[in-house]
C-alpha positions in Angstrom: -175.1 158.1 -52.7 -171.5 156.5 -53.9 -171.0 152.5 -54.5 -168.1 151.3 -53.1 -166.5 148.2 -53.6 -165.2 146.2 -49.7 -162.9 143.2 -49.5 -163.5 141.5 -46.1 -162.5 138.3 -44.7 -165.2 135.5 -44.5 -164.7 135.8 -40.4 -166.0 138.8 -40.3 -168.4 138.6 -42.7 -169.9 135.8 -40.6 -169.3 137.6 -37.5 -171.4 140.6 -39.7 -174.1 138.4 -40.3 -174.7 136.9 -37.0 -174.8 140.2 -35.5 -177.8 141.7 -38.5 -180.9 139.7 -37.0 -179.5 140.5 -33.0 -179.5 144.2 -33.4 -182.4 144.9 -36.0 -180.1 145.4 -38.9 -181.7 144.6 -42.4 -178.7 144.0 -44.9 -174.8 144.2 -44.3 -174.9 147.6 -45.7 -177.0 149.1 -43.4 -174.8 147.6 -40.3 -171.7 148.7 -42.3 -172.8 152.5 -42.4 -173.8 152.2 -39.4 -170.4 151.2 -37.9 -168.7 154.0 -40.2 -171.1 156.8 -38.9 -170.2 155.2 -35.6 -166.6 155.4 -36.2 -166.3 158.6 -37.5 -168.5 159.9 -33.9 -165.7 158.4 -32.2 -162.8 159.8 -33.9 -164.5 163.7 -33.4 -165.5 162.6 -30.0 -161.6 162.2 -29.4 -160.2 165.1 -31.5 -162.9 167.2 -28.7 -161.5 165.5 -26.2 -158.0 166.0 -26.9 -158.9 169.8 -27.1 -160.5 170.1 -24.0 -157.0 168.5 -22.6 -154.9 171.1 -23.8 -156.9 173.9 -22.7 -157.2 172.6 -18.9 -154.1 173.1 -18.5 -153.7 176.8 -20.2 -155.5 178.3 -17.3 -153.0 178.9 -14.6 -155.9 181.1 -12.5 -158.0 178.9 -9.5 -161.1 177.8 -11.0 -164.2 177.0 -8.3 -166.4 173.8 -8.9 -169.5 176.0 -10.3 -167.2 177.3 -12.6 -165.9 173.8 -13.8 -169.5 172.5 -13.9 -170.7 175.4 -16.2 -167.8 174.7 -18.4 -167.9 171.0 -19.1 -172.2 171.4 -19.2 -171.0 173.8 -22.2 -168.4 171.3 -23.7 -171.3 169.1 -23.9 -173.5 171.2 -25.2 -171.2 171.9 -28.1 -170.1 168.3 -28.9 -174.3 167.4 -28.6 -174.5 170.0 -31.4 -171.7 168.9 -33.6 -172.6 165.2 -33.1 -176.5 166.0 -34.4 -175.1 168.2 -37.2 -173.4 165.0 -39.3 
């Protein structure tokens, strides 16, 4: 593991620290990774997201609700995977 040295203001440091006891978090760093793992979830979830909205509308062919059900349980299944994976 990498040190890294983190300039924050005192507010939220003192918003950090109020939040450590409330949600079971032992020391700043651990709610700091936490938020950057959280983060970086986020930002994938949207780069999937913005993939799955250029593909829907590729398809120019009638697509029934079974279809579009199986697809997106899929899509799920994928972003599940890739979400476990980091």
């Amino acid at each position: 593991m990498e040190t890294i040295s983190l300039k924050l203001e005192e507010g939220i440091l003192s918003e950090i620290d109020r939040k450590l006891a409330a949600h079971r978090y032992s020391t700043r760093t651990e709610f700091i990774r936490d938020a950057i793992r959280e983060k970086l979830s986020e930002l994938e979830k949207e780069k999937l997201l913005q993939e799955v909205a250029k593909l829907r509308g590729l398809s120019k062919r009638k697509t029934t609700d079974g279809e579009l059900h199986k697809a997106g349980e899929k899509a799920f299944e994928i972003l599940e995977r890739r979400l476990k994976a980091k």
